[in-house]
N, C-alpha and C positions, 0 to 999 in steps of 0.2 A: 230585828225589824224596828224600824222609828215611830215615835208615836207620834200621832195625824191631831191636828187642831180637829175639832172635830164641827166648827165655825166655817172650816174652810170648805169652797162650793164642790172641789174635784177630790175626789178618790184617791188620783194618781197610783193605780193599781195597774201597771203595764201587764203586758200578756208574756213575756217572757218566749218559751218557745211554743206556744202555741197564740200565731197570733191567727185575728179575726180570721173568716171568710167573705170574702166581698164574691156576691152572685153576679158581675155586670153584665149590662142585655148587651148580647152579639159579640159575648165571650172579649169584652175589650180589658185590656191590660191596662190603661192609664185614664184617668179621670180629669177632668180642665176644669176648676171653675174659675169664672171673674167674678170680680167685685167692684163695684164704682159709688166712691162717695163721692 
């Protein structure tokens, strides 16, 4: 394992084979978001 700045803002702790669970309403599979600057 590499040692982390401990400065630095992220973790970068990946989930490896367990990743999250995402609940979405109406059992949907994909997520959109936009963004406009």
């Amino acid at each position: 394992m590499t040692k982390i700045d401990p400065a630095y803002p992220r973790d970068l702790i990946g989930y490896g084979r367990k990743p999250p669970f995402a609940d979405w309403p109406g059992q949907a599979r994909v997520a959109v978001q936009f963004v406009l600057n």
